[in-house]
Biopython code that builds the backbone (N, CA, C, O; Angstrom):
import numpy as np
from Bio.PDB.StructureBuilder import StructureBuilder

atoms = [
    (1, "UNK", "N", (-16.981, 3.841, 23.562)),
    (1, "UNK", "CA", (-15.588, 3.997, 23.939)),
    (1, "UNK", "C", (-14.716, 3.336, 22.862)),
    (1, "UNK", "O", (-15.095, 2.253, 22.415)),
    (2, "UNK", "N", (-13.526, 3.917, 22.384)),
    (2, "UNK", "CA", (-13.016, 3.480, 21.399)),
    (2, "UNK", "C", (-11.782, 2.749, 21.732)),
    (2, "UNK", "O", (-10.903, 3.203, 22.464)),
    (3, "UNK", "N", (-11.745, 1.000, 20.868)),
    (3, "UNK", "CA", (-10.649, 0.385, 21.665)),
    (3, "UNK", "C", (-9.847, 0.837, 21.833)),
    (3, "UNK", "O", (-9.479, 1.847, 21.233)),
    (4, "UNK", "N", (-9.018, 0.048, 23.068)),
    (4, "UNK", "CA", (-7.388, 0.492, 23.482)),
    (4, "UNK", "C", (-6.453, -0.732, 23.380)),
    (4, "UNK", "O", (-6.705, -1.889, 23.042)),
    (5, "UNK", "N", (-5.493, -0.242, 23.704)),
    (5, "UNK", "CA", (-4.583, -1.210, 23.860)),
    (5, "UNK", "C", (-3.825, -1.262, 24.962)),
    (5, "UNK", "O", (-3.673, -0.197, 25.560)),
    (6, "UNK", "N", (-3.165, -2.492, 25.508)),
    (6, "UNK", "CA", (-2.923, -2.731, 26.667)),
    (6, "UNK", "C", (-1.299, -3.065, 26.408)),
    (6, "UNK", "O", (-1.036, -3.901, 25.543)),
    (7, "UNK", "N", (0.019, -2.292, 27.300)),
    (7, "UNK", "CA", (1.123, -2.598, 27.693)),
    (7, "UNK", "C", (1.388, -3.567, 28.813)),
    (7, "UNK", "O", (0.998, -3.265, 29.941)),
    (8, "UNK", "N", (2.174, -4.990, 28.551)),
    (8, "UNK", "CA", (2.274, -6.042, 29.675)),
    (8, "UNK", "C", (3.387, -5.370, 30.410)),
    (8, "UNK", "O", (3.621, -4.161, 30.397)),
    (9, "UNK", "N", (3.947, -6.157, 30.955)),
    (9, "UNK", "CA", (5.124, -5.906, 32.130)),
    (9, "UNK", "C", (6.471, -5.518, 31.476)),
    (9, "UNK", "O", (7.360, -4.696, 31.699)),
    (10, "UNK", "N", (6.213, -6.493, 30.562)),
    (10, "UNK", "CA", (7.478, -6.687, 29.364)),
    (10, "UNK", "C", (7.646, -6.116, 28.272)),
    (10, "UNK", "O", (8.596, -6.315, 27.515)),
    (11, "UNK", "N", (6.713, -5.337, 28.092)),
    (11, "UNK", "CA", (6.578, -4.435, 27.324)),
    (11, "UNK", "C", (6.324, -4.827, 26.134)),
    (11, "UNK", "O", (6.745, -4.233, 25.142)),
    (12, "UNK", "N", (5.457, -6.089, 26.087)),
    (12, "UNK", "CA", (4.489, -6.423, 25.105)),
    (12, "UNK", "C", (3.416, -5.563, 24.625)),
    (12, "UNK", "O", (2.858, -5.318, 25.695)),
    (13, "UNK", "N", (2.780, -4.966, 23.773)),
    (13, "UNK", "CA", (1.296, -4.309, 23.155)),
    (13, "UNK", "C", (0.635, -5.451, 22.456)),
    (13, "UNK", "O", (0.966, -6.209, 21.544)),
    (14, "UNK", "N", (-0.619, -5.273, 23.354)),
    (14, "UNK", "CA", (-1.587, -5.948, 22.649)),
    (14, "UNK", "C", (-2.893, -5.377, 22.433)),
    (14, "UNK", "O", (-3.565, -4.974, 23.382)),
    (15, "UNK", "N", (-3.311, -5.318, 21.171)),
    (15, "UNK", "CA", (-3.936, -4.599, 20.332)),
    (15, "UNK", "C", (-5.196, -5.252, 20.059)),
    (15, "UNK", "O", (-5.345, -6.431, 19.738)),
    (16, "UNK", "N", (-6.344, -4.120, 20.262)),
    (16, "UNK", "CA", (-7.811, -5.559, 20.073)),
    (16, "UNK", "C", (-8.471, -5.975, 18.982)),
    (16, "UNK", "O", (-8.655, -5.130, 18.106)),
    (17, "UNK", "N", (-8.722, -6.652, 18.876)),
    (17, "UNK", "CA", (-9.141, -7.342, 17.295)),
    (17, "UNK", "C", (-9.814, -5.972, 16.478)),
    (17, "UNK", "O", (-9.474, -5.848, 15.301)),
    (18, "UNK", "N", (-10.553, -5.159, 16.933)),
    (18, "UNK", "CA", (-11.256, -4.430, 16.285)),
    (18, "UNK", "C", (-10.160, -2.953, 15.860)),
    (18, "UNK", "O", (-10.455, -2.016, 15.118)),
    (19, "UNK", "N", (-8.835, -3.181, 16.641)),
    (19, "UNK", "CA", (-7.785, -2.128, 15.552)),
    (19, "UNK", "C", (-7.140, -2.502, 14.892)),
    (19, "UNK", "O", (-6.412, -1.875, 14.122)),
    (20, "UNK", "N", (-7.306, -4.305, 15.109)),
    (20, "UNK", "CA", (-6.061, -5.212, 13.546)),
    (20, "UNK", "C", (-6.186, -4.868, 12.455)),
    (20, "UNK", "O", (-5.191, -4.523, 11.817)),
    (21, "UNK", "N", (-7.581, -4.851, 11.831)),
    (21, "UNK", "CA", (-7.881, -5.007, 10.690)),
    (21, "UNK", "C", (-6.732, -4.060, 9.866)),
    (21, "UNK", "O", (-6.911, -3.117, 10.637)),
    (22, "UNK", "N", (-6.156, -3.767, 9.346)),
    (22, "UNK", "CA", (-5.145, -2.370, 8.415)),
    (22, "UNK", "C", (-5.731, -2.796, 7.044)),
    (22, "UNK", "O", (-5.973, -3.815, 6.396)),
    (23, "UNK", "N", (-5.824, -1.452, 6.967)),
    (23, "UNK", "CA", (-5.846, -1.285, 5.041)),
    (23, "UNK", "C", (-5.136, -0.708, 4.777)),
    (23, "UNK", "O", (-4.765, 0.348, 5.289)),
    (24, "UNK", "N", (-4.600, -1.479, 3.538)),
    (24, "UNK", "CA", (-3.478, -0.837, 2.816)),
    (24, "UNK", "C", (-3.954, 0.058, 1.425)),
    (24, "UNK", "O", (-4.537, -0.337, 0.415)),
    (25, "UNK", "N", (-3.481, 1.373, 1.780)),
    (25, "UNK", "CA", (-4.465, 2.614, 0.569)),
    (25, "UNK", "C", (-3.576, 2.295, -0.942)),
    (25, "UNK", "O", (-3.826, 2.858, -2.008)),
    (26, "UNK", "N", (-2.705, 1.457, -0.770)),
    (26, "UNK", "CA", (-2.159, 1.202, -2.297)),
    (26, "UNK", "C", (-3.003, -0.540, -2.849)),
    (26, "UNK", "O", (-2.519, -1.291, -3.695)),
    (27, "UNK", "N", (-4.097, -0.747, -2.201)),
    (27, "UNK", "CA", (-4.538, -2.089, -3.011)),
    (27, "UNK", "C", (-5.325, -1.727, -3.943)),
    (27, "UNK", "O", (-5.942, -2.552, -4.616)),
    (28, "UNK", "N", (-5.419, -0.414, -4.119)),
    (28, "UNK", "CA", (-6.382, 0.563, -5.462)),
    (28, "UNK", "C", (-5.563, 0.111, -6.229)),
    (28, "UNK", "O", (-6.107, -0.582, -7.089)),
    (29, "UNK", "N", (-4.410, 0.183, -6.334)),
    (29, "UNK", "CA", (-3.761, 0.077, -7.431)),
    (29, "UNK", "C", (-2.902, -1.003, -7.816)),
    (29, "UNK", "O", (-1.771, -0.979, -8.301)),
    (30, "UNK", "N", (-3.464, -1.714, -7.585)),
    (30, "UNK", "CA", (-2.690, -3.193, -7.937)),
    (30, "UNK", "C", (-3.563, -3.593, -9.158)),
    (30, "UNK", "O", (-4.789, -3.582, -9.275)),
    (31, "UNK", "N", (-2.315, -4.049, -10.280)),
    (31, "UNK", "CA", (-3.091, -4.230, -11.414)),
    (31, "UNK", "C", (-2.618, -3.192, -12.161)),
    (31, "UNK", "O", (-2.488, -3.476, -13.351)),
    (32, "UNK", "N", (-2.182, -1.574, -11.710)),
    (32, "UNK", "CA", (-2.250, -0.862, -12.715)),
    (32, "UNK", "C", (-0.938, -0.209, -13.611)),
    (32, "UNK", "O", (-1.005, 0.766, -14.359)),
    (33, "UNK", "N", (0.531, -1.218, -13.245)),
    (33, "UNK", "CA", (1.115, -1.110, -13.597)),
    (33, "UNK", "C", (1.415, -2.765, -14.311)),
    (33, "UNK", "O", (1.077, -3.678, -13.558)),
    (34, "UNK", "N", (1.899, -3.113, -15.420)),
    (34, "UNK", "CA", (2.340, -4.201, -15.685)),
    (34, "UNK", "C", (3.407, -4.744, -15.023)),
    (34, "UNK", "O", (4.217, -3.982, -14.495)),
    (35, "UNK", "N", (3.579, -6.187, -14.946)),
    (35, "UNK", "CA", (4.179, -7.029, -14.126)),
    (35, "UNK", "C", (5.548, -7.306, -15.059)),
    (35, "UNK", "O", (5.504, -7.546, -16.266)),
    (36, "UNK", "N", (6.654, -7.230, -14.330)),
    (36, "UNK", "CA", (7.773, -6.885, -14.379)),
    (36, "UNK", "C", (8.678, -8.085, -13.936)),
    (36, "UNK", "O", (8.437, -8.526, -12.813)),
    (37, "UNK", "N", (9.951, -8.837, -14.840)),
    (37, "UNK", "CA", (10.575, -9.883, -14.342)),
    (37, "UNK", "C", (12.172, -9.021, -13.960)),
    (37, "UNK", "O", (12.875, -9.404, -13.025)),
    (38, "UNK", "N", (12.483, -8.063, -14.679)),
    (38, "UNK", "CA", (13.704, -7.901, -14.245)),
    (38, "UNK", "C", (13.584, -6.314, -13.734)),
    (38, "UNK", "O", (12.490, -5.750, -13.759)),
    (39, "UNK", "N", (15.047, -5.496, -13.170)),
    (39, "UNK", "CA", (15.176, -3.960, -12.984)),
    (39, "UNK", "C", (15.245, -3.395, -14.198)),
    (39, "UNK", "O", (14.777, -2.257, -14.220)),
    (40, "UNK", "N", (15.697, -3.824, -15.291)),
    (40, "UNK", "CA", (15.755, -3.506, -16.671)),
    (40, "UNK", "C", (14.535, -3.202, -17.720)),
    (40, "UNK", "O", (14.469, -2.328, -18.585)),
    (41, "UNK", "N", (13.708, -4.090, -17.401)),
    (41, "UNK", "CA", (12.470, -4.055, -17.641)),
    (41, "UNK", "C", (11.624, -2.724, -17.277)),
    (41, "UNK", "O", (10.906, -2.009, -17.975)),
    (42, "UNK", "N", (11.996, -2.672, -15.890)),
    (42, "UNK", "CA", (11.168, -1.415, -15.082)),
    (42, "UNK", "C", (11.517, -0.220, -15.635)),
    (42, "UNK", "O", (10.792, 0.591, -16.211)),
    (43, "UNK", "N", (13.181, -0.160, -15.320)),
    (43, "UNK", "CA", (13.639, 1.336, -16.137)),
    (43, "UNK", "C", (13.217, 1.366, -17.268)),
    (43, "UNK", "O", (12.712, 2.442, -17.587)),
    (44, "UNK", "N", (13.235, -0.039, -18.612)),
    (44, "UNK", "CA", (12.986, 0.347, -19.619)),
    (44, "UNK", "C", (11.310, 1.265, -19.902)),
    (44, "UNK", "O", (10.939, 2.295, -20.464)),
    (45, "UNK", "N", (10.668, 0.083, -19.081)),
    (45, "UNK", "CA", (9.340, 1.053, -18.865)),
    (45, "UNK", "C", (8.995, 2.339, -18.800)),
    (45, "UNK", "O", (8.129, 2.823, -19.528)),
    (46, "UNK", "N", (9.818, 3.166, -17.692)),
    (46, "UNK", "CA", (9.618, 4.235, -17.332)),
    (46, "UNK", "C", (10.646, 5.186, -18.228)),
    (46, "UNK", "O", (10.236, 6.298, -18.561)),
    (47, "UNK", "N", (11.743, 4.834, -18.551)),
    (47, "UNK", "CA", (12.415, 5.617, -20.206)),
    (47, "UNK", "C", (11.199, 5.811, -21.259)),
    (47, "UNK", "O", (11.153, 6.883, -21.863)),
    (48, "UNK", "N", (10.202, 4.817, -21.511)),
    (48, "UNK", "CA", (9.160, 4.896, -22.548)),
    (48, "UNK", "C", (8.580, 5.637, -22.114)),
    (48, "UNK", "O", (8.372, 6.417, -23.043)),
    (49, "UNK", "N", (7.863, 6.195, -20.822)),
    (49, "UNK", "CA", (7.086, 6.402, -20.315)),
    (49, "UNK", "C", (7.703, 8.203, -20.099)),
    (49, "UNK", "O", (6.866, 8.932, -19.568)),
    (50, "UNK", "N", (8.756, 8.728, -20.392)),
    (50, "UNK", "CA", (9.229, 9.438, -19.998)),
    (50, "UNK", "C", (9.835, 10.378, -21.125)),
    (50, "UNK", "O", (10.255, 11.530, -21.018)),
    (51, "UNK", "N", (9.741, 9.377, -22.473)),
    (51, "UNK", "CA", (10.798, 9.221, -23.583)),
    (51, "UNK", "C", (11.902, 9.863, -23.907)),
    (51, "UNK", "O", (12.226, 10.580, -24.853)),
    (52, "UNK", "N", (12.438, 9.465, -22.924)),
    (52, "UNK", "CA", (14.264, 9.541, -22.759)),
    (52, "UNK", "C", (14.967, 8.178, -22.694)),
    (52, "UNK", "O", (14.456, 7.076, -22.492)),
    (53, "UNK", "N", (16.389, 8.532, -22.932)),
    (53, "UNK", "CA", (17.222, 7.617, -22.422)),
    (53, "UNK", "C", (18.192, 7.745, -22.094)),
    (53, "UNK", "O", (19.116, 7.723, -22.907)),
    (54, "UNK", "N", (18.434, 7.961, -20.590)),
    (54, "UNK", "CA", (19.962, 8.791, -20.537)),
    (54, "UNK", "C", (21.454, 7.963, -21.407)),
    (54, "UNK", "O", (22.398, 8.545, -21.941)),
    (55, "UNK", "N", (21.256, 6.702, -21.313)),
    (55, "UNK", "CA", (22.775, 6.030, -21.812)),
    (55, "UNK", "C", (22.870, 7.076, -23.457)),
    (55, "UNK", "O", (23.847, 7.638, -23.951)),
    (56, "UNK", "N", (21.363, 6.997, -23.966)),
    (56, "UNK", "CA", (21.713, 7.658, -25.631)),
    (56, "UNK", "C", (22.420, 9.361, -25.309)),
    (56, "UNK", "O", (23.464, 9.797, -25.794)),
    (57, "UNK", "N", (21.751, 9.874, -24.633)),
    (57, "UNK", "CA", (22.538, 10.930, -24.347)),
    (57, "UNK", "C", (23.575, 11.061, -23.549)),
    (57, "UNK", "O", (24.037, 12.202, -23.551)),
    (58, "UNK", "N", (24.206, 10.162, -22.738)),
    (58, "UNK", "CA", (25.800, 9.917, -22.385)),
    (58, "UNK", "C", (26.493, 9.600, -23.413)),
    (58, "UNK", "O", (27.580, 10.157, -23.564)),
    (59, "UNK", "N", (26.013, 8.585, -24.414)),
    (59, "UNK", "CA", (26.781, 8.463, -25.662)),
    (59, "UNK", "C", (26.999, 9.635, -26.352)),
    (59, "UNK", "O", (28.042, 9.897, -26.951)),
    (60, "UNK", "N", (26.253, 10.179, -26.295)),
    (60, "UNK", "CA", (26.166, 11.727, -27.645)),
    (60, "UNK", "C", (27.226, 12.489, -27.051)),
    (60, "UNK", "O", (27.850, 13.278, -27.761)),
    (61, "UNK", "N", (27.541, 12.334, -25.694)),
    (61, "UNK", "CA", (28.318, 13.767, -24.648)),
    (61, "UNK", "C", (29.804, 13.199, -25.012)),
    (61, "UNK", "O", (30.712, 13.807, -25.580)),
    (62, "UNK", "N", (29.795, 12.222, -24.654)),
    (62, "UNK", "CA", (30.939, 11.383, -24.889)),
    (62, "UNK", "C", (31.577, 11.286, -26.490)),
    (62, "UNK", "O", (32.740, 11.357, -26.888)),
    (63, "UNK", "N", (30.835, 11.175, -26.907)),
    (63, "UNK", "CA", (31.348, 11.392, -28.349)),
    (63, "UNK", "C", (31.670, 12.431, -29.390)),
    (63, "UNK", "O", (31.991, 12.266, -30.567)),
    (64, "UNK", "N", (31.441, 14.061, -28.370)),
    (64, "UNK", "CA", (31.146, 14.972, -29.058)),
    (64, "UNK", "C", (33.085, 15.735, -28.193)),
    (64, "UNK", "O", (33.785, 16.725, -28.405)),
    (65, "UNK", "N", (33.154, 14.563, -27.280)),
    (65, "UNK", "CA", (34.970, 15.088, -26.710)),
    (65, "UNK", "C", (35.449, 14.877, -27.474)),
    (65, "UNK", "O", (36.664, 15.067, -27.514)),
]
sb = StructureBuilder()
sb.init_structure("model")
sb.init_model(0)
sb.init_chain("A")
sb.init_seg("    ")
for serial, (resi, resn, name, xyz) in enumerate(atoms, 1):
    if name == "N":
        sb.init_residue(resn, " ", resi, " ")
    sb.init_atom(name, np.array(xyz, "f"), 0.0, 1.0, " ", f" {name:<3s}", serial, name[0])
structure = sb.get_structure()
């Protein structure tokens, strides 16, 4: 029989040790991006990663009025 879980009065759930356990399907990938101190950093990352940069081409649009 596969555990259950039980509703109190109060509408507490309590859940039995053997459905706590959770895995999380993203701990594969920890590690596989480099570690990052700022938001700047990240975008810059993913501009490389992408090799664009929108500000260079807002400049170009802008400068061609």
């Amino acid at each position: 029989m596969p555990p259950s879980s039980t509703i109190s009065s109060k509408g507490q759930v309590t859940v039995p040790i053997e459905a706590r356990p959770a895995t999380n399907p993203f701990t594969a990938y920890l590690g596989a991006f480099p570690a990052f101190s700022t938001r700047e950093e990240i975008n810059a990352y993913y501009r490389d990663l992408r090799d664009d940069d929108p500000w260079v081409e807002k400049e170009a649009e802008e400068g061609t009025q």
